[in-house]
GUGU-67257 format. One record per residue (C-alpha): x, y, z; residue in one letter; residue number from 1. Coordinates in nm, 2 decimals, decimal comma, m for minus. Each point is the difference from the previous one (the first is absolute). Layout:
! GUGU-67257
@c1->X c2->Y c3->Z type->A seq->NUM
...
//
This chain:
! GUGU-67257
@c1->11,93 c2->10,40 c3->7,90 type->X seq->1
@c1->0,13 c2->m0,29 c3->m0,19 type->X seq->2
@c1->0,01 c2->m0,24 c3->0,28 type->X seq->3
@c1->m0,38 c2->0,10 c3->0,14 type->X seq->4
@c1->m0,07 c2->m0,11 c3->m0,38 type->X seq->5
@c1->0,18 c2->m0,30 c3->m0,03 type->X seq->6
@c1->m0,16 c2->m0,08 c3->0,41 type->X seq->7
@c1->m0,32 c2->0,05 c3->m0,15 type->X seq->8
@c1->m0,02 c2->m0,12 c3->m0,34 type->X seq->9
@c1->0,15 c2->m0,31 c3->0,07 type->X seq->10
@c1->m0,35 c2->m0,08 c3->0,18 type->X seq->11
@c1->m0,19 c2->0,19 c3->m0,23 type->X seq->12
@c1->0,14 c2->m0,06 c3->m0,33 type->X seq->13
@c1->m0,35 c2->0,14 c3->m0,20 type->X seq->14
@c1->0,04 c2->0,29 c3->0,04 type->X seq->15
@c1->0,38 c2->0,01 c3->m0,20 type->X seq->16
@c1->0,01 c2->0,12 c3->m0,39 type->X seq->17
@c1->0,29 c2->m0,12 c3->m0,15 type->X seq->18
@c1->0,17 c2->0,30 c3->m0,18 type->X seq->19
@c1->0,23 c2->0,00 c3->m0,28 type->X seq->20
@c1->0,39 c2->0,05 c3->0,06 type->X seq->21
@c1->0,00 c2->0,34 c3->m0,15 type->X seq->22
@c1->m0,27 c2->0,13 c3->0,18 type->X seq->23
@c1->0,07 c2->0,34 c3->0,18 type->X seq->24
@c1->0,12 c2->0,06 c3->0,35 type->X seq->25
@c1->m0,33 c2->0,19 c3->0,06 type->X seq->26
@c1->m0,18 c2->m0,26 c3->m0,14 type->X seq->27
@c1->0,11 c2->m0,28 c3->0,21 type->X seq->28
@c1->m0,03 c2->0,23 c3->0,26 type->X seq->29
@c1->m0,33 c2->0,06 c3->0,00 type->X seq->30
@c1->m0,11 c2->m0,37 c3->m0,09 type->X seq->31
@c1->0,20 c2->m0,10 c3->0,35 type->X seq->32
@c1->m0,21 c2->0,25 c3->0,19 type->X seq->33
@c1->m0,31 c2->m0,13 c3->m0,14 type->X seq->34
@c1->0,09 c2->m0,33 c3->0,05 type->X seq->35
@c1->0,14 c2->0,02 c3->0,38 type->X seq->36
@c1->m0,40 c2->0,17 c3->0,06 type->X seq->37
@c1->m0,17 c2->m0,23 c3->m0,20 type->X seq->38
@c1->0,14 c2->m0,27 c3->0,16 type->X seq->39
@c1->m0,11 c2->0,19 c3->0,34 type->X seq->40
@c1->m0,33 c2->0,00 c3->m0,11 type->X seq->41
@c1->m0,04 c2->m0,35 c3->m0,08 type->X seq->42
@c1->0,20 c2->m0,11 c3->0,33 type->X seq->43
@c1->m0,27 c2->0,20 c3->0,21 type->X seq->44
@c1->m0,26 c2->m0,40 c3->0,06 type->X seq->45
@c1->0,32 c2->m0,07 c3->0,18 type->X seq->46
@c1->0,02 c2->0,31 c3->0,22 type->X seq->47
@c1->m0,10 c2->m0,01 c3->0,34 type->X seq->48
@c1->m0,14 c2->0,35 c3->0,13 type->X seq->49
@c1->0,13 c2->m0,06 c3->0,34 type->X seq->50
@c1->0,35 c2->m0,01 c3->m0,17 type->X seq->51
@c1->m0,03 c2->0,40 c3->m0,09 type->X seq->52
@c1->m0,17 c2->0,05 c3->0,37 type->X seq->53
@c1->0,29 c2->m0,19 c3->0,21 type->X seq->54
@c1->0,24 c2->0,26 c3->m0,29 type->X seq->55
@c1->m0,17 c2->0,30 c3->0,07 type->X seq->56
@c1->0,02 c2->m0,03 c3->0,37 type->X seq->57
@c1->0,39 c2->m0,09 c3->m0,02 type->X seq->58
@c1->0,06 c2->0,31 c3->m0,24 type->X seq->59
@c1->m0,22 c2->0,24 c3->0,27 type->X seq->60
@c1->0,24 c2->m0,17 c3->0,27 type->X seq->61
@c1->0,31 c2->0,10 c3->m0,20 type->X seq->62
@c1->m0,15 c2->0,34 c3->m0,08 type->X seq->63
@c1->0,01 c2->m0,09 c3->m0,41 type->X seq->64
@c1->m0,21 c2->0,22 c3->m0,18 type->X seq->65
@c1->m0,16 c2->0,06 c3->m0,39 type->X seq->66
@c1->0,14 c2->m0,15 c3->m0,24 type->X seq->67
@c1->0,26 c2->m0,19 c3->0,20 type->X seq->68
@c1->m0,28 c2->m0,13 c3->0,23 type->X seq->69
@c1->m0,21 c2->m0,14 c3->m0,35 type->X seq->70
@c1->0,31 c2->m0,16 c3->m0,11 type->X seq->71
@c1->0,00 c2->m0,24 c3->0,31 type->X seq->72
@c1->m0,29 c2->m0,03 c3->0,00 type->X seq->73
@c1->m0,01 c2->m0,13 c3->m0,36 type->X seq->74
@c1->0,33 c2->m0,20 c3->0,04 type->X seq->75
@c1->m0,11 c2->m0,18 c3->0,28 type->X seq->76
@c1->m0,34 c2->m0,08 c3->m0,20 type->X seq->77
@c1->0,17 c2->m0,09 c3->m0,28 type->X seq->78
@c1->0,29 c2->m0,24 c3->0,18 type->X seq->79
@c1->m0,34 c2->m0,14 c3->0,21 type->X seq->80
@c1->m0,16 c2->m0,07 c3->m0,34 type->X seq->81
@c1->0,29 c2->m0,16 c3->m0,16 type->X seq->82
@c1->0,05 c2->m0,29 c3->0,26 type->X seq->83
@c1->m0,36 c2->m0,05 c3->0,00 type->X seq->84
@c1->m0,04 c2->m0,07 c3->m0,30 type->X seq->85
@c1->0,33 c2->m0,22 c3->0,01 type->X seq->86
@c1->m0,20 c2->m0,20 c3->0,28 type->X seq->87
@c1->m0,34 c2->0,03 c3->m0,22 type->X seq->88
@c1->m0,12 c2->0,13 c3->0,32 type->X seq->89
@c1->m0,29 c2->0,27 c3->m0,04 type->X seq->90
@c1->m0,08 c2->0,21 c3->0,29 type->X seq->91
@c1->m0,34 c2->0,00 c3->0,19 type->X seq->92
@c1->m0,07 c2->0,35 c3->m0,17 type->X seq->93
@c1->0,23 c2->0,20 c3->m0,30 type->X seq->94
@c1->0,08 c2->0,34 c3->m0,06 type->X seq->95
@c1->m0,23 c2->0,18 c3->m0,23 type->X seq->96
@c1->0,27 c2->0,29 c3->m0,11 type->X seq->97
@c1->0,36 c2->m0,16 c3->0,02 type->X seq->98
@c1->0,14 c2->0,33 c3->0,00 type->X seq->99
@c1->0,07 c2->0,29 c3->0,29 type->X seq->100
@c1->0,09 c2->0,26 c3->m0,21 type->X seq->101
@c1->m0,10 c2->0,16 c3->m0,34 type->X seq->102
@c1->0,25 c2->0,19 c3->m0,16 type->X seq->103
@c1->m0,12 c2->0,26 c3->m0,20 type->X seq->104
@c1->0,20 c2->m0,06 c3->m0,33 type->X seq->105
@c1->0,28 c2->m0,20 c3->m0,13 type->X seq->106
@c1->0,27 c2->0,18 c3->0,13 type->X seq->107
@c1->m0,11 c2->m0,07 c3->0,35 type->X seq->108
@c1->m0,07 c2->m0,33 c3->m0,07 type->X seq->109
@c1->0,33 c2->m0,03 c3->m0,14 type->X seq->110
@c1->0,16 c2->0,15 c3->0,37 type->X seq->111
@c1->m0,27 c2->m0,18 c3->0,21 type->X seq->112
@c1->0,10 c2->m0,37 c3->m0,11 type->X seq->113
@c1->0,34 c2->m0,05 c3->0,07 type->X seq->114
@c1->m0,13 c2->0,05 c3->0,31 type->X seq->115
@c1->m0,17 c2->m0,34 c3->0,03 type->X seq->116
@c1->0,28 c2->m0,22 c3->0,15 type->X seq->117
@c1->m0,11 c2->m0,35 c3->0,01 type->X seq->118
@c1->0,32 c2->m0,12 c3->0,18 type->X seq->119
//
């Protein structure tokens, strides 16, 4: 999870509260997860939806399913996104909702996002 947030932050730096050396584990936890989907959020001008078509059709080639499905979908938004906006090149039409899956709580969250391999 730590390198999806350095991967995005590093192009999204807003989104990033600094926090104190002492904070808590849970703490810095949580702020990382915040951060890796705010920075989602505000990466989603640069998202092409034809990216998450061409991903879904490769994922129902390869028989991937749920939540493994929405995380390739979302990684190869997100890795899409990222050059983009490293070639200040917006596509003809963005993604309204950046994401393909909604976990229900934290804990899920927490499972789903590791996930997200940008490599």
């Amino acid at each position: 999870m730590e390198h999806l947030h350095q991967s995005l932050t590093s192009h999204v730096p807003d989104p990033v509260i600094p926090l104190g050396a002492n904070e808590r584990l849970a703490t810095r936890l949580y702020r990382m997860t915040v951060e890796i989907r705010d920075a989602q959020w505000a990466l989603r001008t640069w998202m092409n939806p034809a990216v998450a078509t061409v991903a879904g059709r490769e994922c129902d080639v390869a028989g991937i399913t749920g939540d493994d499905r929405a995380a390739v979908i979302e990684a190869a938004q997100l890795k899409s996104a990222l050059e983009a906006k490293s070639q200040d090149s917006l596509p003809p039409a963005c993604t309204d909702n950046p994401r393909a899956a909604d976990p229900g709580d934290y804990p899920a969250e927490l499972a789903f996002q590791p996930s997200l391999n940008l490599r």
